[in-house]
C-alpha positions as CSV (number, residue, x, y, z in Angstrom):
1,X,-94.0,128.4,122.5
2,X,-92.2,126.5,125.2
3,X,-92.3,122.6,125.6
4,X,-94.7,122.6,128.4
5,X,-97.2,125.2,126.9
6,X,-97.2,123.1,124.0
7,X,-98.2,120.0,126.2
8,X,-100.6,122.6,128.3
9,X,-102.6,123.2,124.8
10,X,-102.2,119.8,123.4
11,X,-104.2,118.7,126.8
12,X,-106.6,121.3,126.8
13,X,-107.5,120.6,123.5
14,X,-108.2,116.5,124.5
15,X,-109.9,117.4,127.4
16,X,-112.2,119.4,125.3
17,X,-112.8,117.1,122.4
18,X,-113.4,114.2,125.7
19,X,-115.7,116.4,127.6
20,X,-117.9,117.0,124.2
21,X,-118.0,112.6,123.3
22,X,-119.0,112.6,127.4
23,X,-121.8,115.8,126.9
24,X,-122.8,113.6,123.7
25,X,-124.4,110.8,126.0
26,X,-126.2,113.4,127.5
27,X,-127.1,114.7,125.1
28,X,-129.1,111.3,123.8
29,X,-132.2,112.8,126.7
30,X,-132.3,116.3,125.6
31,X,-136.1,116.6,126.4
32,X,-135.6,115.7,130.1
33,X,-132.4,117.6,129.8
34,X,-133.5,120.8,128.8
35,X,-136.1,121.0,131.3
36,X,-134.0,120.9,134.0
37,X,-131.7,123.4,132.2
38,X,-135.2,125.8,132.4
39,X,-135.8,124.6,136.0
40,X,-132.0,125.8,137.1
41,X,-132.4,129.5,135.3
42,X,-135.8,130.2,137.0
43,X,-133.5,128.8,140.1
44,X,-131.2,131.6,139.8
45,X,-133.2,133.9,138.4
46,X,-135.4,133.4,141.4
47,X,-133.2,134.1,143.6
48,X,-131.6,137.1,141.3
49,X,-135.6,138.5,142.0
50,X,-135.6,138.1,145.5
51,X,-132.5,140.0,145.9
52,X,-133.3,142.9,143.8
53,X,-136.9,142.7,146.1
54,X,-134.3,143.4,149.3
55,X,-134.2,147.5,148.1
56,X,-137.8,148.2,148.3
57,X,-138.3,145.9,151.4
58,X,-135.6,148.5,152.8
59,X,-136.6,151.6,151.5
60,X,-140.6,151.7,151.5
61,X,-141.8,149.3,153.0
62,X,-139.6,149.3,156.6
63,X,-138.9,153.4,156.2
64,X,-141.6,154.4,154.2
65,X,-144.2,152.2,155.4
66,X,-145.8,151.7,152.2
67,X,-149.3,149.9,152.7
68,X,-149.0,148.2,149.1
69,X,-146.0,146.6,149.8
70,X,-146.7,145.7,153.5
71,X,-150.0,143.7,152.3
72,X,-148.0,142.0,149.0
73,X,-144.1,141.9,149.8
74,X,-144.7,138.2,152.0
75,X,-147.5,137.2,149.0
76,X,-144.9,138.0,146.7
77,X,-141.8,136.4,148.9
78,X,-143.9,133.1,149.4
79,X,-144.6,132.7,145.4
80,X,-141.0,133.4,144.3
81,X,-139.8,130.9,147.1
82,X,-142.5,128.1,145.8
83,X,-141.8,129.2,142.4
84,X,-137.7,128.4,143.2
85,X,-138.8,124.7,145.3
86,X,-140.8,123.5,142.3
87,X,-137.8,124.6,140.0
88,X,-135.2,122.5,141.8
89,X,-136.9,119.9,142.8
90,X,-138.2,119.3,138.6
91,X,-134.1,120.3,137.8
92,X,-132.2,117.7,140.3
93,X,-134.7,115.0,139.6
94,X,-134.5,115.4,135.7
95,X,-130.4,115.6,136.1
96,X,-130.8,112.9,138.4
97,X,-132.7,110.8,135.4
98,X,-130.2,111.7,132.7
99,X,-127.2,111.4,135.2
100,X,-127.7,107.1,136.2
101,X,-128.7,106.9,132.4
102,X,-124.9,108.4,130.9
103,X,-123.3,106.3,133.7
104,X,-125.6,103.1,132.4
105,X,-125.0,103.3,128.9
106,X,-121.2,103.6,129.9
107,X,-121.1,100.9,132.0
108,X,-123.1,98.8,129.4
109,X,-120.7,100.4,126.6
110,X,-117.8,98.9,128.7
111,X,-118.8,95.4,129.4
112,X,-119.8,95.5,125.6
113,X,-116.1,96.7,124.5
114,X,-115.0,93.5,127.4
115,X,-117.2,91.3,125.6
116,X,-115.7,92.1,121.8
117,X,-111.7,92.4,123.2
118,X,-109.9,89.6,121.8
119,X,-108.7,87.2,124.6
120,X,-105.3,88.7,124.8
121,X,-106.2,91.6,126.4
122,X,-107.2,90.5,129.4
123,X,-103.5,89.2,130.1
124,X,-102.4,92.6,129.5
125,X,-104.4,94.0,132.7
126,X,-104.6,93.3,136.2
127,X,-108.5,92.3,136.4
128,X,-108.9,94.4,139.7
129,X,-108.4,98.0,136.7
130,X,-110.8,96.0,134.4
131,X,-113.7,96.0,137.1
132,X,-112.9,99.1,138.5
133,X,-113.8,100.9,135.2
134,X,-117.2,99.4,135.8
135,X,-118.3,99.7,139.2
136,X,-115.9,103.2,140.3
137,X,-114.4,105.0,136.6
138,X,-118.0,105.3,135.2
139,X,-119.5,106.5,138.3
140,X,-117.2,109.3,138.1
141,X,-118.7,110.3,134.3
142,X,-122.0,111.5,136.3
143,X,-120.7,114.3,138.1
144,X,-119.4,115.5,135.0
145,X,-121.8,114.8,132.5
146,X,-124.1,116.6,134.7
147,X,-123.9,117.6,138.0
148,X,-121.0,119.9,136.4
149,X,-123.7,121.3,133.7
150,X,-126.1,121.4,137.0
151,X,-123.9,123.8,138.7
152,X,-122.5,125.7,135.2
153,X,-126.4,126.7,134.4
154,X,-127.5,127.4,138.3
155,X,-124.6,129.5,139.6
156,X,-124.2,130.6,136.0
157,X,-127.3,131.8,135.4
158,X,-127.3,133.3,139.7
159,X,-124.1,135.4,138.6
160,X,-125.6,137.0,135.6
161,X,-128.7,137.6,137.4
162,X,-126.6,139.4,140.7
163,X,-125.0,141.1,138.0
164,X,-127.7,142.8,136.8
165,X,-129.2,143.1,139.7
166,X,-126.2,145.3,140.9
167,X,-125.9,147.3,137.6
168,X,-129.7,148.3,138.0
169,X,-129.3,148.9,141.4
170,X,-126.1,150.9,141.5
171,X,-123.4,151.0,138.4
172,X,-120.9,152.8,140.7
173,X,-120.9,150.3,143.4
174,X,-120.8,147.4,140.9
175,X,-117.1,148.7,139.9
176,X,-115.9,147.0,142.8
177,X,-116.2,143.5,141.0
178,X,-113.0,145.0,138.6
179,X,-110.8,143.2,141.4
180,X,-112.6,140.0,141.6
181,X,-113.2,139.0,138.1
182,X,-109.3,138.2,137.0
183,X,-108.6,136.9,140.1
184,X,-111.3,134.2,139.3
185,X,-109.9,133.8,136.0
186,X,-106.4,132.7,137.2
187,X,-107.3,130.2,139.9
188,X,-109.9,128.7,137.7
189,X,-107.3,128.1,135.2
190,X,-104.4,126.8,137.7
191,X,-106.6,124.7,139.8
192,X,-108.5,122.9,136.9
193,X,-104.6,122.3,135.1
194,X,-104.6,120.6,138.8
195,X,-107.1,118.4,139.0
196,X,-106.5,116.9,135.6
197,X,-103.1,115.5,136.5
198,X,-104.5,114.3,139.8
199,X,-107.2,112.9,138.7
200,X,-105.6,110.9,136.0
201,X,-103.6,109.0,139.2
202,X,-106.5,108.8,141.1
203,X,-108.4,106.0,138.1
204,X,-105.4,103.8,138.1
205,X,-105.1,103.9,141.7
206,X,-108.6,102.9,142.4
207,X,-107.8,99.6,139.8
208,X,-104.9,98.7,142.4
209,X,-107.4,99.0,145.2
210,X,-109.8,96.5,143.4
211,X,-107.5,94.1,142.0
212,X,-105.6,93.5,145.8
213,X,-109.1,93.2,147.1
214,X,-109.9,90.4,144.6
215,X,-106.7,88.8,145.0
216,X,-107.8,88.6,149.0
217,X,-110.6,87.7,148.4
218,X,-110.1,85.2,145.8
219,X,-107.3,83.5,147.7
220,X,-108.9,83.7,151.6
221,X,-107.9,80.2,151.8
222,X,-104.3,80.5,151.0
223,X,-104.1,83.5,153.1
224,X,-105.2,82.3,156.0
225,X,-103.4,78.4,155.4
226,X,-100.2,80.4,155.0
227,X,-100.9,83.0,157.7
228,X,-100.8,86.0,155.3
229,X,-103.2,88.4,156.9
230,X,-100.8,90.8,158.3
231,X,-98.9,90.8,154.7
232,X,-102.5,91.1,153.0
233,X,-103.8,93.4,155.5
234,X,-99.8,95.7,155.1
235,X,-100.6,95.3,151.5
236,X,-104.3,96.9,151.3
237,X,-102.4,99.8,153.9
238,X,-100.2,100.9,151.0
239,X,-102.8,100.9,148.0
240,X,-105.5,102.4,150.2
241,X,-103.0,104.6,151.7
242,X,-102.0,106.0,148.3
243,X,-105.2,106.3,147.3
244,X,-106.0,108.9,149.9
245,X,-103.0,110.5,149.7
246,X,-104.1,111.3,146.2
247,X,-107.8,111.9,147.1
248,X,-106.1,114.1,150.1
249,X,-104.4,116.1,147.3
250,X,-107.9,116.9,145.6
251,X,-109.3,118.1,148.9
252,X,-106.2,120.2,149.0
253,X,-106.4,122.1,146.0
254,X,-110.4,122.7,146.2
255,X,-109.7,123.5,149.8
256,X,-106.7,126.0,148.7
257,X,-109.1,127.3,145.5
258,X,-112.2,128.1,148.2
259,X,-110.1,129.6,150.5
260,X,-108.2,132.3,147.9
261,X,-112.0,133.1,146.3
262,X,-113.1,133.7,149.7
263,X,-109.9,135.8,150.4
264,X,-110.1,138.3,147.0
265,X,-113.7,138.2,147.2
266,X,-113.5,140.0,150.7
267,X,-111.4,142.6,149.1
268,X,-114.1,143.4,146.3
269,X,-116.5,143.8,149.2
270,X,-114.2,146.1,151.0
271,X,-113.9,147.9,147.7
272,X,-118.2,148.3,147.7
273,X,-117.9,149.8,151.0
274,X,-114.7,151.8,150.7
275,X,-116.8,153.5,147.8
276,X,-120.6,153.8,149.3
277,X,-118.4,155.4,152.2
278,X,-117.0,158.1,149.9
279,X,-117.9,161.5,151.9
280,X,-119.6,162.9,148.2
281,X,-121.5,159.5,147.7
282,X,-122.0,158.8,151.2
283,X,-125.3,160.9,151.7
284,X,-126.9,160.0,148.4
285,X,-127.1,155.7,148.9
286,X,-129.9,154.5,150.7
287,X,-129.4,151.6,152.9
288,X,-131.9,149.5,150.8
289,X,-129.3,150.4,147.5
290,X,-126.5,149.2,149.8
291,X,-128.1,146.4,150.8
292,X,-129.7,145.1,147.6
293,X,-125.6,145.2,146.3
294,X,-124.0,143.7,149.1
295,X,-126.1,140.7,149.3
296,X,-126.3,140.4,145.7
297,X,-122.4,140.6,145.6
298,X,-122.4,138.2,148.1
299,X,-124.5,135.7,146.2
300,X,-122.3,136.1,143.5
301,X,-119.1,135.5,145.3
302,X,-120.9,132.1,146.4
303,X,-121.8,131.2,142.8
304,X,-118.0,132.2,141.7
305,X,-116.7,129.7,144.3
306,X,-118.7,127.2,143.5
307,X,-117.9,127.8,139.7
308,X,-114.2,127.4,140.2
309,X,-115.5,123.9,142.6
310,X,-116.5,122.8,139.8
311,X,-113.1,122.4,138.1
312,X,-112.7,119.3,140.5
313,X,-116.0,117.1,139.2
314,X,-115.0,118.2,135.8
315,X,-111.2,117.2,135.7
316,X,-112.3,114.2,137.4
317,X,-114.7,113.0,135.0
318,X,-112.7,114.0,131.8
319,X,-109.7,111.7,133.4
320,X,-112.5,108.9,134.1
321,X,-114.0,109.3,130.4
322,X,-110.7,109.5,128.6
323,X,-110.1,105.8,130.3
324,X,-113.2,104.5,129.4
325,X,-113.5,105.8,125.4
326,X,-109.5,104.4,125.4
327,X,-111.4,100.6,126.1
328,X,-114.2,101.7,124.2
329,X,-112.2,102.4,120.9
330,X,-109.6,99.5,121.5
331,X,-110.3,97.5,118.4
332,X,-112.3,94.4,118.8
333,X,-111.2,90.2,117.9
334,X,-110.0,90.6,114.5
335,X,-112.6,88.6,112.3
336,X,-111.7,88.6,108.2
337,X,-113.7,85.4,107.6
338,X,-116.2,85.6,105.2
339,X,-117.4,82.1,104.7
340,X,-120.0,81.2,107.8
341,X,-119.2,77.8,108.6
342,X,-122.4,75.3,108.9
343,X,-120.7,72.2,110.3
344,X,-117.3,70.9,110.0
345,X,-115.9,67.2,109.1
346,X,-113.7,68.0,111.5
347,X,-110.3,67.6,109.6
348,X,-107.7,69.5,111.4
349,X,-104.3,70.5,110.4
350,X,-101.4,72.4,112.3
351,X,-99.1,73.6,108.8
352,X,-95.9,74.6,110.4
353,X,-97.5,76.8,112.9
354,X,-95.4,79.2,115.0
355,X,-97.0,81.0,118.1
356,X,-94.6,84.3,119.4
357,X,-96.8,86.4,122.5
358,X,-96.0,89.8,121.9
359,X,-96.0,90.9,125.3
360,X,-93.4,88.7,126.5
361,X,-91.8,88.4,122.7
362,X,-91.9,84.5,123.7
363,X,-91.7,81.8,121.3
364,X,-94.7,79.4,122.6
365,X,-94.8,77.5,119.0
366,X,-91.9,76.4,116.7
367,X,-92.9,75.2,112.9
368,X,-95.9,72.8,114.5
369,X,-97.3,69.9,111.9
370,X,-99.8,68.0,113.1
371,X,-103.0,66.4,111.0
372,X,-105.7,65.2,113.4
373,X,-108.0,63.3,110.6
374,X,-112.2,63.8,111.1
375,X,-113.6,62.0,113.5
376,X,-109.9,60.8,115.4
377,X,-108.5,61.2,119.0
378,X,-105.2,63.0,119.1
379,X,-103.8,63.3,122.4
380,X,-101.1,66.3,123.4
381,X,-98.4,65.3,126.3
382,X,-95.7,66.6,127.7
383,X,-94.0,69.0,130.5
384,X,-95.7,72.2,131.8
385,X,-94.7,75.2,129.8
386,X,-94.3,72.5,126.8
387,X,-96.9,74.5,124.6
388,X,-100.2,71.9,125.1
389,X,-102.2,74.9,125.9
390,X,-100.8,77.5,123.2
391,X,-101.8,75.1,120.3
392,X,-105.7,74.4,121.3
393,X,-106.0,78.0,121.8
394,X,-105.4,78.4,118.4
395,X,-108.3,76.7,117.5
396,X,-111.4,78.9,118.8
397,X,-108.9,81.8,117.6
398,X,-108.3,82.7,121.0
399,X,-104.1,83.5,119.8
400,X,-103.8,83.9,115.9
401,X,-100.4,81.9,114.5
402,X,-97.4,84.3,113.9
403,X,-96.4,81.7,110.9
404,X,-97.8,78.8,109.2
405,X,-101.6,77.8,108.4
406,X,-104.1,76.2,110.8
407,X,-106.2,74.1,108.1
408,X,-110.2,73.3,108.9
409,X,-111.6,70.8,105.7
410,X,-108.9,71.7,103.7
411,X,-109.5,75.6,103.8
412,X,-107.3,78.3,105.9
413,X,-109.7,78.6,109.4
414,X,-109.1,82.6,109.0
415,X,-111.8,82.3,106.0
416,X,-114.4,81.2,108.5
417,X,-116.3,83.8,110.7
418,X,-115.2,83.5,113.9
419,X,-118.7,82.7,115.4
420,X,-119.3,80.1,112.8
421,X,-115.9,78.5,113.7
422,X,-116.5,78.8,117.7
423,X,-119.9,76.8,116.8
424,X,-118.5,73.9,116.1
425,X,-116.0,73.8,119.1
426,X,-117.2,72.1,122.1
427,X,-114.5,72.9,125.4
428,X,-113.9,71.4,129.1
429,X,-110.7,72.7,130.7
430,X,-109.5,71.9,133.9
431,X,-110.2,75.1,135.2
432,X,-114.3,74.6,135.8
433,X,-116.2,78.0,134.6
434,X,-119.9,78.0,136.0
435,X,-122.2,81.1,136.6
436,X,-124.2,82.4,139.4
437,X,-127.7,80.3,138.2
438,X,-129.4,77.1,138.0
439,X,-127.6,73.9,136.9
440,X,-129.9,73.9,134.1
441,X,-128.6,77.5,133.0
442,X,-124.7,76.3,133.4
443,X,-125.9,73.2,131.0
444,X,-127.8,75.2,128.8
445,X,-125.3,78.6,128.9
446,X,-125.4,81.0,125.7
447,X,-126.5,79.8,122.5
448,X,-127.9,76.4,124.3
449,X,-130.4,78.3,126.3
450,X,-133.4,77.1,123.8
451,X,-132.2,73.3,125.0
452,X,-135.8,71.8,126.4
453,X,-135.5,70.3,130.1
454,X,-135.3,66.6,128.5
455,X,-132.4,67.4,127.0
456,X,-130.4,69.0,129.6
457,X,-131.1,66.0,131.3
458,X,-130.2,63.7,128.9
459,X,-126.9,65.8,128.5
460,X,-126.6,65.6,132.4
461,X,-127.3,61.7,132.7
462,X,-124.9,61.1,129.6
463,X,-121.9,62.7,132.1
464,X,-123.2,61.5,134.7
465,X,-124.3,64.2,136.6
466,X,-128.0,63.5,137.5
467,X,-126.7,61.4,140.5
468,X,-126.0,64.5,142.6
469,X,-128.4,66.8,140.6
470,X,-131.5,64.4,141.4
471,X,-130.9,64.9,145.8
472,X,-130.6,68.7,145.0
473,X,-133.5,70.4,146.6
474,X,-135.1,72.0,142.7
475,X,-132.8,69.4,140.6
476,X,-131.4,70.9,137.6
477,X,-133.5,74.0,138.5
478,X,-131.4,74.6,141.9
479,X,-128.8,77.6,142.5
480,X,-125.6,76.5,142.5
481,X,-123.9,79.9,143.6
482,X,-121.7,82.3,142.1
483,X,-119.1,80.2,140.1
484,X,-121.1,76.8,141.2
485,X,-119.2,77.8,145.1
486,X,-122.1,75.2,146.4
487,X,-121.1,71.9,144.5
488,X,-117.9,70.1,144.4
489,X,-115.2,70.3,142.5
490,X,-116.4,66.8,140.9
491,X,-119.8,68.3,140.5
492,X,-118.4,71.3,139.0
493,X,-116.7,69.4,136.3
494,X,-119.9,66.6,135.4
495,X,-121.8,70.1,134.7
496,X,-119.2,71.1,132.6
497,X,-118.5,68.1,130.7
498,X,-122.8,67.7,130.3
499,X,-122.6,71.5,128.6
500,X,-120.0,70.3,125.9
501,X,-122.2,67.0,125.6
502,X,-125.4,69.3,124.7
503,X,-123.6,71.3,122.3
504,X,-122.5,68.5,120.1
505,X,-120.0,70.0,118.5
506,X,-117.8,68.0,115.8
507,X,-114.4,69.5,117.5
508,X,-114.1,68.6,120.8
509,X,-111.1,69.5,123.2
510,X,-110.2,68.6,127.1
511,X,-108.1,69.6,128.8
512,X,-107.3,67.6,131.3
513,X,-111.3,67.0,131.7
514,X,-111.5,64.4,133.9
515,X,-108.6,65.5,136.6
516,X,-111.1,66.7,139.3
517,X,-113.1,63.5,139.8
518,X,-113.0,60.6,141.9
519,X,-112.2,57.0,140.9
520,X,-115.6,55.8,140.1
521,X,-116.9,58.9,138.8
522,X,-113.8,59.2,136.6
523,X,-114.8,55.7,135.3
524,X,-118.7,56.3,134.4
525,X,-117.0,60.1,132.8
526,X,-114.5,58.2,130.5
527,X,-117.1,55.9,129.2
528,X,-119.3,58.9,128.6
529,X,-116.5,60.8,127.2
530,X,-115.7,57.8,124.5
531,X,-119.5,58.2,123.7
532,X,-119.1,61.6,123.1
533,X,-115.7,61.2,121.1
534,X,-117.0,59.3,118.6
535,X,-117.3,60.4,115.4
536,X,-115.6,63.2,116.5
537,X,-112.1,65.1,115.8
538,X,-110.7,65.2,119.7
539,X,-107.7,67.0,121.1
540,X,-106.7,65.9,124.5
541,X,-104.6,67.3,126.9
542,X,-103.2,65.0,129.3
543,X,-100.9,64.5,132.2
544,X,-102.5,61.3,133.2
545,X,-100.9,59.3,130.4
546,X,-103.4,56.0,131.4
547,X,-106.4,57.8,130.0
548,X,-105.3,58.5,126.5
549,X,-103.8,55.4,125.6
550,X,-106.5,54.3,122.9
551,X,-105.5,57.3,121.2
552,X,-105.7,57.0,117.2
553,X,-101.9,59.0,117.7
554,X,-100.1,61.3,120.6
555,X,-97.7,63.8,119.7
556,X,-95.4,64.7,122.9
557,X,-94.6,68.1,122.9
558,X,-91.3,69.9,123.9
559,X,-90.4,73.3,123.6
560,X,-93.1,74.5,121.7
561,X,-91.9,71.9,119.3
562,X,-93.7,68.3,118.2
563,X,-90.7,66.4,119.2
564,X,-92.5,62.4,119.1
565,X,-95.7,61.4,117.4
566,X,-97.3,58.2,117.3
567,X,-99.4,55.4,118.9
568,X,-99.3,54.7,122.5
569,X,-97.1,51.0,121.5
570,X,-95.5,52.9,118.9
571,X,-94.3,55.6,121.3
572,X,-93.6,52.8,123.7
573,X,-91.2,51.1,121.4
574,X,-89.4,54.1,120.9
575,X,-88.2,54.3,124.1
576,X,-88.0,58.2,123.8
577,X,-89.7,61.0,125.6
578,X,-92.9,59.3,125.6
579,X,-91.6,56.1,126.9
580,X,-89.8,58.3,129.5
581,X,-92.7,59.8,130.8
582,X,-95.0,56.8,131.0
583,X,-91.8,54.9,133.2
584,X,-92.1,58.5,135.7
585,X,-96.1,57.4,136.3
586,X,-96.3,53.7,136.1
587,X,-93.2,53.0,137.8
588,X,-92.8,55.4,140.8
589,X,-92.9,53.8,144.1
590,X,-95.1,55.3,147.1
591,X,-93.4,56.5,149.5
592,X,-93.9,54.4,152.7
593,X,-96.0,56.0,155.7
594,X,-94.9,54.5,159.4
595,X,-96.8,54.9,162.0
596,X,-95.5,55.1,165.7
């Protein structure tokens, strides 16, 4: 067997073992599912009746005149018409049902595989693929989970029925279909090979689509600060253009597989009449046999090319599933503890812990030692791209160390579930994260949702937040918009900083917590924030080196490497990179701004 057969059969076989996990969601509403399956066979076997009713409507009742059939034929018409209405209409709206439930339960199956990832992943992938899968790839599941079985069962069942209908009604005629039959075969079999290799294309190009409109839309300021509309707008023209080049191919090949059904289908009919023409057989078929045939020939030739349509919505939902069970089985946050953790004392210790990303193979941590004691304030300085960020993200288990220990009360952290250990971690970055709700919702977000109203406030008051929450129009009941778009960024942070205050966890770490407020607000938020601290184990990270002088100790960071340690005097004394840094702040002189 060649190479590429090889690779033919070893993706035939996926496909298959995809399309039956996909059929399996489907499956789940097998009541609703199997009526509709009965609705589409009296469908086609409606329609299989009617046509077999064309030879007496021909024969007696418009030749012969037969009285009977005149007074019954419409009776008889009108019932198998209403019969066929009530049939689809009970079949589309039960595949209907099933259909928006398989693409909810995917959707639902996805954002539940998003929630479980570990927090690597999504550095991996450009967000605009990551939403894609949820609001385009799982849309395209329906059509094949079953608007493909829709169209199997209907035209299936319509083809049988013509069949028989054109065996009962004449066996000699019915040889004609010798031609069409392999024909079908063929271009069913090259166009689906096709539309899986498009298809496949199509899901990732779709992500590029999304993630350049996010990155517009996301950065509207920037583009229109830095006049970059014409290199967005060029940008979008590519992706988009692509996109329809490879949606263009699609309507190609179902165009092409039409067009060639239509074209050997016309030389089966020409084979019906080159044989109900033949000079012995000529005189013995009466035009209502002839007819009966050729429309139900015809009907089948419609069903056929709507069978090998179908390839398309198939091929495209196979590609879109085999993307979605690949997130769906990608193994979630590794979590070995086995000890649940109640509530820490809060003694922390880094033991020789290295950090290498796999991605990049870069070295973030080198052989880090750093005790922070319970209840102390430890303070992390130093360049961007220093490694500040890579250590505290240790902590919630957000990276795992490559070498060395991280130590919680003595024990190795790893021993600790991981939502036992993220309990007793309270966070305020610099980058504010708020959701589309109330203020009280962003206070009280996830497991601090049973919070009462008095203590939300209190948590609001203690950071200083109820200044601004009290003149908005519901107070802390009032909609801040999606990713709090309708306060500022001060605001944004006070909410922040009052949801780590509710939590009152015994680990608390900021970074850079304070860096979006104004003077007095920054004020009332460190006294707050020395509240909060105490009796806490703190990590701060800090570029403004006047708010962590009181630190207990500050270890400057270099390199990924703990290069000073010590109190702010102590460090001071030195005269090292500490001292060095705190000269760059303090002693800088403004640069003068004359006026004309």
């Amino acid at each position: 067997m060649s190479e590429r057969k090889k690779k033919v059969a070893l993706w035939d076989a996926e496909s298959r073992g995809v399309y039956k996990r996909l059929l399996s969601y489907s499956a789940k509403y097998w009541p609703v599912l199997l009526i509709a399956i009965i609705g589409f066979v009296v469908d086609g076997g409606a329609l299989a009746l009617f046509t077999q009713k064309l030879q007496p409507i021909m024969d007696s009742l418009l030749t012969k005149k037969d009285p009977y059939l005149i007074r019954w034929m419409p009776i008889w018409i009108i019932l198998i018409f209403l019969v066929r209405g009530i049939a689809i209409y009970v079949s589309n709206y039960g595949m209907g049902y099933v259909g928006r439930n398989v693409v909810q339960t995917m959707q639902r199956d996805v954002f539940g595989a998003y929630l479980r990832l570990p927090v690597t992943y999504f550095g991996n992938e450009h967000s605009g693929h990551q939403v894609s899968r949820i609001t385009f790839t799982s849309e395209q599941i329906a059509g094949a989970s079953t608007d493909a079985l829709k169209v199997a069962v209907t035209e299936g069942v319509t083809v049988i029925g013509m069949f028989v209908v054109m065996v009962h009604t004449s066996l000699y005629l019915t040889t004609a279909l010798l031609v069409l039959v392999p024909a079908i075969v063929l271009i069913t079999t090259a166009v689906s090979r096709r539309y899986r290799v498009i298809s496949r294309r199509i899901q990732g190009m779709m992500g590029s689509v999304t993630g350049t409109v996010e990155e517009m839309l996301d950065a509207h300021r920037e583009v229109r600060i830095y006049a970059g509309q014409e290199q967005a707008a060029q940008r979008f023209r590519e992706v988009s253009g692509r996109a329809r080049y490879l949606n263009m191919k699609i309507v190609a090949t179902s165009a092409f597989s039409g067009s060639t059904v239509q074209t050997v289908a016309s030389f089966a009919l020409a084979g019906m009449v080159f044989l109900a023409s033949r000079p012995a057989v000529i005189a013995s078929i009466s035009p209502g046999v002839f007819i009966a045939v050729l429309t139900a020939m015809g009907g089948m030739l419609s069903s056929l090319k709507r069978l090998s349509n179908v390839q398309s919505t198939i091929q495209t939902g196979i590609s879109a599933a085999e993307n979605l069970f690949a997130l769906i089985d990608t193994p979630p946050e590794v979590d070995h503890g086995t000890h649940v953790l109640e509530r820490t004392r809060g003694d922390l210790h880094f033991d020789n812990v290295g950090l290498i990303y796999p991605r990049t193979n870069t070295e973030a941590l080198v052989a880090v030692d750093l005790h922070c004691k319970s209840g102390s304030v430890t303070a992390l300085v130093g360049r961007s791209g220093s490694g500040k960020s890579s250590l505290v993200s240790l902590l919630p288990r957000f990276n795992e160390p490559s070498s060395g220990r991280v130590l919680l009360d003595g024990a190795d952290y790893e021993t600790y579930t991981l939502p036992s250990l993220r309990k007793q971690i309270s966070w305020v970055g610099q980058q504010v994260v708020l959701f589309d709700g109330t203020v009280a919702e962003n206070i009280a977000y996830g497991e601090l949702a049973a919070a009462s109203e008095r203590e939300i406030i209190a948590a609001a008051e203690a950071a200083n937040a109820m200044e601004f929450i009290e003149r908005l129009p519901k107070g802390i009941h009032s909609q801040i918009g999606e990713g709090g778009n309708m306060l500022s960024g001060g605001q944004r942070q006070r909410i922040a900083i009052a949801r780590a205050i509710l939590k009152n966890a015994p680990i608390l770490v900021l970074d850079e917590a304070t860096s979006a407020l104004d003077t007095e607000s920054e004020r009332l938020i460190q006294q707050a924030l020395q509240r909060l601290m105490k009796d806490r184990t703190t990590l701060v990270i800090a570029h403004r080196l006047s708010t962590i002088e009181h630190a207990d100790q500050i270890a400057v960071m270099d390199h990924g490497k703990i290069v000073e340690r010590g109190t702010h005097s102590e460090l001071i004394a030195i005269g090292g990179h500490y001292a060095a840094l705190h000269r760059m702040q303090f002693n800088e002189r403004p640069v003068a701004i004359v006026a004309d």
